[in-house]
Biopython code that builds the backbone (N, CA, C, O; Angstrom):
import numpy as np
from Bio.PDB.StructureBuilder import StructureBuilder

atoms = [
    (1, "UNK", "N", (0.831, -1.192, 0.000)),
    (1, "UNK", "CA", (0.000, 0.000, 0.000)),
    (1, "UNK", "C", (0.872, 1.251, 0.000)),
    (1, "UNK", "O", (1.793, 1.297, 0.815)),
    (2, "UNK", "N", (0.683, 2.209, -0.786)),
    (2, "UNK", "CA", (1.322, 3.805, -0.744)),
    (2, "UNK", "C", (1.129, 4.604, 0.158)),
    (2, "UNK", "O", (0.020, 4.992, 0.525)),
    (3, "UNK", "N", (2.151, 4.922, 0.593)),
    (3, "UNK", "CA", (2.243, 5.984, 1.708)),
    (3, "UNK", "C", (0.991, 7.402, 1.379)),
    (3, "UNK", "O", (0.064, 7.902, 2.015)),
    (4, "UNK", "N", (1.571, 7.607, 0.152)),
    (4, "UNK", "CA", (1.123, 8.911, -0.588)),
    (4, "UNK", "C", (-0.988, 8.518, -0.883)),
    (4, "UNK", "O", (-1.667, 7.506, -1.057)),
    (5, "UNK", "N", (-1.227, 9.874, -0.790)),
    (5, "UNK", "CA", (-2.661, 9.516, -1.545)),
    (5, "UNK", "C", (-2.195, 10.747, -2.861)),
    (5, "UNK", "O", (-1.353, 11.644, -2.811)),
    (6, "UNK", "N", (-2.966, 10.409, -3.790)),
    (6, "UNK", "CA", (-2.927, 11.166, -4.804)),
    (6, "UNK", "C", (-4.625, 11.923, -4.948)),
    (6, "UNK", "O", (-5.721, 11.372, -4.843)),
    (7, "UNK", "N", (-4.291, 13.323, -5.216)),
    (7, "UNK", "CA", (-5.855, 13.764, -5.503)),
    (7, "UNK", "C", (-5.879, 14.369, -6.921)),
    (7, "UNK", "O", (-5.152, 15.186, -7.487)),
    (8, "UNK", "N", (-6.944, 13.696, -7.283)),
    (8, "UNK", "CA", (-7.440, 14.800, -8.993)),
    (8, "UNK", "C", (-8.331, 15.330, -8.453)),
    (8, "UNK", "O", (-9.191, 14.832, -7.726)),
    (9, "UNK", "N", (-8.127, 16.819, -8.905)),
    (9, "UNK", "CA", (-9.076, 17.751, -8.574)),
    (9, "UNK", "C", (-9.727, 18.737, -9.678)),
    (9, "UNK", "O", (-9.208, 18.307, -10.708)),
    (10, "UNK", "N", (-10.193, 19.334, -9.891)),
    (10, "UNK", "CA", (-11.026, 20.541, -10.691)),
    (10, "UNK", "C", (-10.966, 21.469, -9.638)),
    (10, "UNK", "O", (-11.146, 21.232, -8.444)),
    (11, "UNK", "N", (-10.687, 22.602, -10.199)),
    (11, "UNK", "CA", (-10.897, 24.100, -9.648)),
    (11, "UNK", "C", (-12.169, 24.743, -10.748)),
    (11, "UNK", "O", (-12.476, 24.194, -11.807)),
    (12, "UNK", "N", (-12.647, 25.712, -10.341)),
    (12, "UNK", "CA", (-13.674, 26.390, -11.234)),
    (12, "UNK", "C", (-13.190, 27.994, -10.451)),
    (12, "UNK", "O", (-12.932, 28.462, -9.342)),
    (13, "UNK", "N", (-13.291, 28.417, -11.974)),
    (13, "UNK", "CA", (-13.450, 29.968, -11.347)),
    (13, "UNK", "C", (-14.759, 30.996, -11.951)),
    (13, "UNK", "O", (-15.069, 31.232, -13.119)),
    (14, "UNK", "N", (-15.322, 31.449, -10.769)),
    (14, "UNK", "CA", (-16.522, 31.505, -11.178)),
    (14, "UNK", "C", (-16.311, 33.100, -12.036)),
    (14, "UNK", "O", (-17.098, 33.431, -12.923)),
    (15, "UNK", "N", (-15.580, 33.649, -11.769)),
    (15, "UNK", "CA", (-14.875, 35.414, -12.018)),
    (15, "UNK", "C", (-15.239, 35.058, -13.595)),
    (15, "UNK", "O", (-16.166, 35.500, -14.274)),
    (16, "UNK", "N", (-14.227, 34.136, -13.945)),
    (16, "UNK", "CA", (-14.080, 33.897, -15.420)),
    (16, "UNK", "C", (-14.927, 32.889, -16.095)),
    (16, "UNK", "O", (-14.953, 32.870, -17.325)),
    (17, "UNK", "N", (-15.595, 32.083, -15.427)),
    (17, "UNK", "CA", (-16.398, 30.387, -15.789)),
    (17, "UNK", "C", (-15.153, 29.725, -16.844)),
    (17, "UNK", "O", (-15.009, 29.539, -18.053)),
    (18, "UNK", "N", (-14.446, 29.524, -15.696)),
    (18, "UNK", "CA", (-12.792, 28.748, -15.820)),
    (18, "UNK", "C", (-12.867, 27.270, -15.651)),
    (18, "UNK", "O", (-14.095, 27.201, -15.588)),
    (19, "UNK", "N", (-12.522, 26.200, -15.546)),
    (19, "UNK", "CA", (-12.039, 25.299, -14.898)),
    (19, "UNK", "C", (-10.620, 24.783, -15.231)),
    (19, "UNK", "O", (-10.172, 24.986, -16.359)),
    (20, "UNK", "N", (-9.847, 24.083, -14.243)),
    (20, "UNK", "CA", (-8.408, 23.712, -14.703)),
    (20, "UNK", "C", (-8.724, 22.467, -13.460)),
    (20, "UNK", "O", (-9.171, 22.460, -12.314)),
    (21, "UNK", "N", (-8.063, 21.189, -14.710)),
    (21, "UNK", "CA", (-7.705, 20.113, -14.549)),
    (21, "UNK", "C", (-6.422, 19.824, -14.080)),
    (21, "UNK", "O", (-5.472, 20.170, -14.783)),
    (22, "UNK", "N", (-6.139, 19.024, -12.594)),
    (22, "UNK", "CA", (-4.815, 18.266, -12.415)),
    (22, "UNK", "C", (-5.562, 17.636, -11.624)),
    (22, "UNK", "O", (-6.763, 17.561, -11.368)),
    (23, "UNK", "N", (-4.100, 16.963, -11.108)),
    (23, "UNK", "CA", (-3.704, 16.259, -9.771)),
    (23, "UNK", "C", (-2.325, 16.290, -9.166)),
    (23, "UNK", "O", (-1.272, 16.522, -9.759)),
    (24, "UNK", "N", (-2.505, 16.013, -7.866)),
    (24, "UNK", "CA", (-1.259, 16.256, -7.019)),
    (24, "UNK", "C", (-1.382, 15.136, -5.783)),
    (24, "UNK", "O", (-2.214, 14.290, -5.454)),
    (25, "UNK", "N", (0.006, 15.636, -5.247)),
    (25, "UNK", "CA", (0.040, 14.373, -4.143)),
    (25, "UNK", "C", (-0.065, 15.438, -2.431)),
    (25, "UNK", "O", (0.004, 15.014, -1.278)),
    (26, "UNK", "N", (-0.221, 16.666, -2.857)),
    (26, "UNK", "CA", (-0.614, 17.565, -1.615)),
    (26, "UNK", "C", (-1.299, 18.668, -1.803)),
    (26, "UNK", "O", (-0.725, 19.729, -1.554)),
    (27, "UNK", "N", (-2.890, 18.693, -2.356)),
    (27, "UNK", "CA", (-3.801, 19.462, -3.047)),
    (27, "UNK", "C", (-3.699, 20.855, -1.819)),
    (27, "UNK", "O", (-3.748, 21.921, -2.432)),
    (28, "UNK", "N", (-3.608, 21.002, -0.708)),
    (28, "UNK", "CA", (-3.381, 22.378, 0.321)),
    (28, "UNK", "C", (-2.312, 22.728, -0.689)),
    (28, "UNK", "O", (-2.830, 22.972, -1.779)),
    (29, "UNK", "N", (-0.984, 22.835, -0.696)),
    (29, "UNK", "CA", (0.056, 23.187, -1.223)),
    (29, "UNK", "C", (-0.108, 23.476, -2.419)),
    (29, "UNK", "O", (0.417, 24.551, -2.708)),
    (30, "UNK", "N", (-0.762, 22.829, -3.473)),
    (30, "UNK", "CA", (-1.017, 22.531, -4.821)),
    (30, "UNK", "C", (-1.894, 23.785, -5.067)),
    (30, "UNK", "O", (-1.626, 24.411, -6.092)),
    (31, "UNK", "N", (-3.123, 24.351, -4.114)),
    (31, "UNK", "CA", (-4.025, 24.731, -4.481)),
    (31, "UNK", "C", (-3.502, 26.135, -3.920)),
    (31, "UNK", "O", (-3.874, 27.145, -4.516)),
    (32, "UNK", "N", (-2.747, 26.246, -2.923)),
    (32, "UNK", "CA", (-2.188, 27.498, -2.240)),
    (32, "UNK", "C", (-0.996, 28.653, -3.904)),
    (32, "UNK", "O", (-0.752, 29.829, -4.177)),
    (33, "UNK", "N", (-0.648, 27.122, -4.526)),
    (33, "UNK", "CA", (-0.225, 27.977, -5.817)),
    (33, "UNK", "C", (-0.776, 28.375, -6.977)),
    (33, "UNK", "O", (-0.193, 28.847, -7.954)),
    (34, "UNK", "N", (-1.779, 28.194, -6.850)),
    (34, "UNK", "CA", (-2.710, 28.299, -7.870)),
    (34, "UNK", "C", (-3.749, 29.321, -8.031)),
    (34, "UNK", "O", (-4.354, 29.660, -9.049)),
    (35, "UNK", "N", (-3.847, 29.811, -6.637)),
    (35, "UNK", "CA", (-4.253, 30.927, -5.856)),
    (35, "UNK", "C", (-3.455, 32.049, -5.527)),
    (35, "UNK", "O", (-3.844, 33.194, -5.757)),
    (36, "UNK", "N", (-2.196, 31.757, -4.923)),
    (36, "UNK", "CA", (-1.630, 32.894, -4.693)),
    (36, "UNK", "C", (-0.155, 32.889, -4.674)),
    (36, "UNK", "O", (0.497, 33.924, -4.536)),
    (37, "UNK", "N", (0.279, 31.913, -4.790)),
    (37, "UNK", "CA", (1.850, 31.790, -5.121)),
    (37, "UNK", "C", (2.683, 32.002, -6.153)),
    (37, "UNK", "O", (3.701, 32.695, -6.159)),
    (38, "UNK", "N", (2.115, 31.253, -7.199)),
    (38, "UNK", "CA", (2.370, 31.424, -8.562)),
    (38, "UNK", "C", (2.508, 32.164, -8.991)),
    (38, "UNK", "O", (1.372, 32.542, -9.274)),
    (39, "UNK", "N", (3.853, 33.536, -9.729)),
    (39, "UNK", "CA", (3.758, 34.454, -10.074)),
    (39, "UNK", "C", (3.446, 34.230, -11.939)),
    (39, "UNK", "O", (3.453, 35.245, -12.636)),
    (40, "UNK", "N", (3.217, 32.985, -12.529)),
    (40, "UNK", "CA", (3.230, 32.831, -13.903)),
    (40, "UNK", "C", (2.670, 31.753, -13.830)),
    (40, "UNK", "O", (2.685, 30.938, -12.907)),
    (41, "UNK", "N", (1.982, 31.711, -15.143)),
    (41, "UNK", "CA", (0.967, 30.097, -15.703)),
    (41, "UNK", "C", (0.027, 30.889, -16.193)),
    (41, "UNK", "O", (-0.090, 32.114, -16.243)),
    (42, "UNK", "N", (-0.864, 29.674, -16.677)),
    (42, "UNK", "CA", (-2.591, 29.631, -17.207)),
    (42, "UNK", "C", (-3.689, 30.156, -16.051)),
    (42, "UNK", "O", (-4.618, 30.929, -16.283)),
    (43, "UNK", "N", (-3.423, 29.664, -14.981)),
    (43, "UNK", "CA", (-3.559, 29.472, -13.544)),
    (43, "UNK", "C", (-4.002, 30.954, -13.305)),
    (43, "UNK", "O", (-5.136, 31.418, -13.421)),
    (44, "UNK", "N", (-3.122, 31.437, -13.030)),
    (44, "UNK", "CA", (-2.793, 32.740, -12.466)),
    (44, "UNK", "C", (-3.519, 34.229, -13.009)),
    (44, "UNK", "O", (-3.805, 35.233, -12.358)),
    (45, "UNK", "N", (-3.680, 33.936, -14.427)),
    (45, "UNK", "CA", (-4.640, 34.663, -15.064)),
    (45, "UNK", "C", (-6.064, 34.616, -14.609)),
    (45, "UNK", "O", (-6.653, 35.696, -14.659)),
    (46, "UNK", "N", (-6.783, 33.509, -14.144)),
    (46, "UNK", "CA", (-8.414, 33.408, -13.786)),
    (46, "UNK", "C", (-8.591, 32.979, -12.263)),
    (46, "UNK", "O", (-9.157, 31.967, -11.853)),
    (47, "UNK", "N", (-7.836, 34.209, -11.352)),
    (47, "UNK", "CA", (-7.977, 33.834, -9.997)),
    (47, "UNK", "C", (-9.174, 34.867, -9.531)),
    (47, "UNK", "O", (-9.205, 36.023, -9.953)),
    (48, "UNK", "N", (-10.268, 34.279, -8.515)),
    (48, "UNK", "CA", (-9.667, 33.372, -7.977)),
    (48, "UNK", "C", (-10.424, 32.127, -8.195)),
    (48, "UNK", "O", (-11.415, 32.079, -8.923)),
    (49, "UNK", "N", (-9.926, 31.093, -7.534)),
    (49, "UNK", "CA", (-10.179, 29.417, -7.825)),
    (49, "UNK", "C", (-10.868, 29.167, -6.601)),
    (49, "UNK", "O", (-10.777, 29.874, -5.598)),
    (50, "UNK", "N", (-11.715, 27.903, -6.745)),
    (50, "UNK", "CA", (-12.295, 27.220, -5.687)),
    (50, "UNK", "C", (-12.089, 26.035, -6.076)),
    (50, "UNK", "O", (-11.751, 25.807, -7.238)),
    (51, "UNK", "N", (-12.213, 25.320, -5.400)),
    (51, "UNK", "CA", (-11.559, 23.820, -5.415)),
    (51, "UNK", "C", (-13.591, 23.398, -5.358)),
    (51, "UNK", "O", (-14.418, 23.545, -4.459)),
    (52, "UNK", "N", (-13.704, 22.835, -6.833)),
    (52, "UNK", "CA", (-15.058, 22.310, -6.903)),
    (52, "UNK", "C", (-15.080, 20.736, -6.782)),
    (52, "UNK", "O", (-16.026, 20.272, -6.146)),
    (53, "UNK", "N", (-14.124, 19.823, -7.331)),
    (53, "UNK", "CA", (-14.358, 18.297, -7.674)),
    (53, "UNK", "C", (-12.941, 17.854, -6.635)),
    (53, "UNK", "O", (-12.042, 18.623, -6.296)),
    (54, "UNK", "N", (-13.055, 16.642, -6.338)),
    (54, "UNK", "CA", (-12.082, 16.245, -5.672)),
    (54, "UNK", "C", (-12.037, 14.468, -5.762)),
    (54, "UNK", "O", (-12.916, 13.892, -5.122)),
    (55, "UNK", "N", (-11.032, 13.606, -6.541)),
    (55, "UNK", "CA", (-11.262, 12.092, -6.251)),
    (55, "UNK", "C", (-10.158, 11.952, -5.747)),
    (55, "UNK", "O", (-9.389, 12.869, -6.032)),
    (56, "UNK", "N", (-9.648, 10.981, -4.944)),
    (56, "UNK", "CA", (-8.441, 10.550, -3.979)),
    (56, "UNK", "C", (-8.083, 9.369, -4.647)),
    (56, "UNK", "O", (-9.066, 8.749, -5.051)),
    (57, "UNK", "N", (-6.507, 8.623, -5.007)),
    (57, "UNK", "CA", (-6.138, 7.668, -5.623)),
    (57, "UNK", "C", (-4.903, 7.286, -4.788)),
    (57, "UNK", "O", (-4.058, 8.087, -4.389)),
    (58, "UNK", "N", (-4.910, 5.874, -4.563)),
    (58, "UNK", "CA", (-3.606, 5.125, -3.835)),
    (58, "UNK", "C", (-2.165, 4.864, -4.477)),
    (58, "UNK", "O", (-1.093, 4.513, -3.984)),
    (59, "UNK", "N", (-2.763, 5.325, -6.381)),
    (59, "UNK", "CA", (-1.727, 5.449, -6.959)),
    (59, "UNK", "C", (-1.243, 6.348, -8.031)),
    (59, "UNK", "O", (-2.196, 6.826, -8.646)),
    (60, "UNK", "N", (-0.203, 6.705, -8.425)),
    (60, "UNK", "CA", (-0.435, 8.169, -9.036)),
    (60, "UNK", "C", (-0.500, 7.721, -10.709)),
    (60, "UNK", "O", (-0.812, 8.694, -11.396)),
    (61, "UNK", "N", (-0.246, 6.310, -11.605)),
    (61, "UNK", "CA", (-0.956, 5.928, -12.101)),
    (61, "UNK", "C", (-2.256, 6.039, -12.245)),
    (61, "UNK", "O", (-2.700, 6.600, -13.247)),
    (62, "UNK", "N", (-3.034, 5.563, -11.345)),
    (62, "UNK", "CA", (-5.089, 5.661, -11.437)),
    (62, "UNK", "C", (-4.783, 6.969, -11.504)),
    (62, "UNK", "O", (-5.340, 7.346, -12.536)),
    (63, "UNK", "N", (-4.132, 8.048, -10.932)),
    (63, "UNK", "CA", (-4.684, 9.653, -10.831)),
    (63, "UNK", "C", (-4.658, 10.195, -12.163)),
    (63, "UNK", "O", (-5.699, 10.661, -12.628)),
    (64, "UNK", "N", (-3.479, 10.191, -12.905)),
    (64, "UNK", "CA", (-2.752, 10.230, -13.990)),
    (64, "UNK", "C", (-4.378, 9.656, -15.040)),
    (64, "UNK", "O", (-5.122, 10.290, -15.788)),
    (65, "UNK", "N", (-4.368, 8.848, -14.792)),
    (65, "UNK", "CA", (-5.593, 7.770, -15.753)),
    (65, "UNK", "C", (-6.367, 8.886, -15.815)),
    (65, "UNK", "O", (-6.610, 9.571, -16.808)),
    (66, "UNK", "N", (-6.877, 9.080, -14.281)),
    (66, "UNK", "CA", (-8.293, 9.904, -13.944)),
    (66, "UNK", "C", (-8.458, 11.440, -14.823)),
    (66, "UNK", "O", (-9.464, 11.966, -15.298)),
    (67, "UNK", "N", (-7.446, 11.752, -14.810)),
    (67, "UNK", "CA", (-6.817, 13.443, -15.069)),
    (67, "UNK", "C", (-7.045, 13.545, -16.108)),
    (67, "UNK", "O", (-7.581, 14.576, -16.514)),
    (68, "UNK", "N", (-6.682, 12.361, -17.071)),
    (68, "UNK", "CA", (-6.622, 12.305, -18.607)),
    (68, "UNK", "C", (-8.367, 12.506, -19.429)),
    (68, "UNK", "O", (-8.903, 13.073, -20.381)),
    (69, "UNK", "N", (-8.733, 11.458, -18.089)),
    (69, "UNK", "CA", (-10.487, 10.996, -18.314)),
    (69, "UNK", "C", (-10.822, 12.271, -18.182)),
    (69, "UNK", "O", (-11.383, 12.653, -19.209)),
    (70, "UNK", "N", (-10.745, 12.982, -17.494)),
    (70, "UNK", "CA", (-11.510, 14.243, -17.146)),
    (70, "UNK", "C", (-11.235, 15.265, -18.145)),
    (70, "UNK", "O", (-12.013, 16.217, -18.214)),
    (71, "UNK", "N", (-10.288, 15.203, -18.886)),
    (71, "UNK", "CA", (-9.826, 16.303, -20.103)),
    (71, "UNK", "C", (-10.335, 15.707, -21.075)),
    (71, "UNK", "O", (-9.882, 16.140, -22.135)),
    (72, "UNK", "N", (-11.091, 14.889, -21.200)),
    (72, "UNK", "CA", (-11.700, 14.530, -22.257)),
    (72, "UNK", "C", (-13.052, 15.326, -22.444)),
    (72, "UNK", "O", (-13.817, 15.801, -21.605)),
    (73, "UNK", "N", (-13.082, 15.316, -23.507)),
    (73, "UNK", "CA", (-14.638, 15.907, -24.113)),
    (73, "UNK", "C", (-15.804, 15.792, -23.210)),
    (73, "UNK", "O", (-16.471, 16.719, -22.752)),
    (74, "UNK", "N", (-16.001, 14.137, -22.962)),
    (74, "UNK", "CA", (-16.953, 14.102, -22.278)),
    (74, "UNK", "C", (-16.620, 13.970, -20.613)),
    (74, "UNK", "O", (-17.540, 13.766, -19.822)),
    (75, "UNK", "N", (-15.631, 14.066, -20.299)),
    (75, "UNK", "CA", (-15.252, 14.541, -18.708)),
    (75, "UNK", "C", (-15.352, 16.095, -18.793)),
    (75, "UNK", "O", (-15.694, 16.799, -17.842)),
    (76, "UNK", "N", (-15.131, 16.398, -19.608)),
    (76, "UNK", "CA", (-15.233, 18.192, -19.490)),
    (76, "UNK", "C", (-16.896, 18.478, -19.258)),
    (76, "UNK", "O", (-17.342, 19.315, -18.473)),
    (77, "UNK", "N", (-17.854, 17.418, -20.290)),
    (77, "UNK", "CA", (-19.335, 17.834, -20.190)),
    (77, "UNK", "C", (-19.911, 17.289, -19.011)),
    (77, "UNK", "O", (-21.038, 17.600, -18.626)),
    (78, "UNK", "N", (-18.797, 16.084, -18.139)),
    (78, "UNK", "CA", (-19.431, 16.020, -16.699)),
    (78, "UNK", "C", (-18.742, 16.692, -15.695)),
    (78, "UNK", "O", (-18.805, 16.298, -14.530)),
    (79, "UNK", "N", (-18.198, 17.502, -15.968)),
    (79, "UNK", "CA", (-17.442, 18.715, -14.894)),
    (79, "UNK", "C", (-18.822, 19.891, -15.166)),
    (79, "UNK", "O", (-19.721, 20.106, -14.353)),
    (80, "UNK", "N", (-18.679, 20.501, -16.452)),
    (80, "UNK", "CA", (-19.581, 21.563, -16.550)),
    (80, "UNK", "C", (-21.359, 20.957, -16.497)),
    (80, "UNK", "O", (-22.225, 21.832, -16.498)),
    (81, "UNK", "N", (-21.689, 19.854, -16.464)),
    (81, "UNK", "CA", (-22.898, 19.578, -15.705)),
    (81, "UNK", "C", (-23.208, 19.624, -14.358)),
    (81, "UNK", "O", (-24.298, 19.728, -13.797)),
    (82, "UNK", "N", (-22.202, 19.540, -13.970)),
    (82, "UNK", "CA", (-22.295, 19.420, -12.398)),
    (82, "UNK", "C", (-21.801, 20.788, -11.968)),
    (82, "UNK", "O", (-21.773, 20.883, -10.741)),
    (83, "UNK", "N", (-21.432, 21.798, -12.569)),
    (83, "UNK", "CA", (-20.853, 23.146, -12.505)),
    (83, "UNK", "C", (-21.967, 23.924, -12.441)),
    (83, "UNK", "O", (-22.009, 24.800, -11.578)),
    (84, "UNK", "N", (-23.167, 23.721, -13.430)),
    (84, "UNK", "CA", (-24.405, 24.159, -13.800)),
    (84, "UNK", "C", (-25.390, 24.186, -12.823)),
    (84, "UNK", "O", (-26.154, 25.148, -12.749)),
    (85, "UNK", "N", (-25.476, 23.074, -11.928)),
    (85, "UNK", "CA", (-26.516, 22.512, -10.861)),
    (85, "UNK", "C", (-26.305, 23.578, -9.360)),
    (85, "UNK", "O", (-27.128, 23.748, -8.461)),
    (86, "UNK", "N", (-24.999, 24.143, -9.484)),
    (86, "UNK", "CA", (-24.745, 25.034, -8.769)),
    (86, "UNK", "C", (-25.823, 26.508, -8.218)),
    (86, "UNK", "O", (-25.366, 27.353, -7.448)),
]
sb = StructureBuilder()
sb.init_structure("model")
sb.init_model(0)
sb.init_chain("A")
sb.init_seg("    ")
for serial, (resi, resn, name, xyz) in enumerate(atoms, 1):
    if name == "N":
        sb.init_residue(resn, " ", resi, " ")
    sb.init_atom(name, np.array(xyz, "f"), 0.0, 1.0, " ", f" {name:<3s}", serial, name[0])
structure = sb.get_structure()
């Protein structure tokens, strides 16, 4: 079993009706740059972010998998369905 958990997450920004796809292995830290650390990126342009979706993985393989699924066409139309219900 892995020490580490891995999280894929979605941020949404509602300022801009943004979302940005990853994952990380320490989403506080991860999300603290994405918000306010980061002086450069994609990121940094549509702040601020809320941390909307969140799945947890034992391996950073499955996360990696997950991340990919979710940048897909139709992971994008079940991010922004569930963005909508809001």
């Amino acid at each position: 079993m892995s020490l580490f958990m891995f999280t894929v997450y979605v941020l949404y920004s509602a300022v801009y009706n943004k979302i940005y796809i990853g994952f990380t292995s320490d989403l506080k830290v991860r999300f603290l740059f994405h918000n306010q650390i980061s002086k450069k990126g994609w990121t940094k342009k549509y702040r601020p972010w809320i941390i909307y979706y969140t799945e947890e993985f034992s391996s950073k393989t499955d996360a990696m998998r997950r991340e990919k699924e979710l940048k897909t066409a139709s992971g994008r139309d079940f991010i922004w369905k569930e963005i909508r219900k809001l």
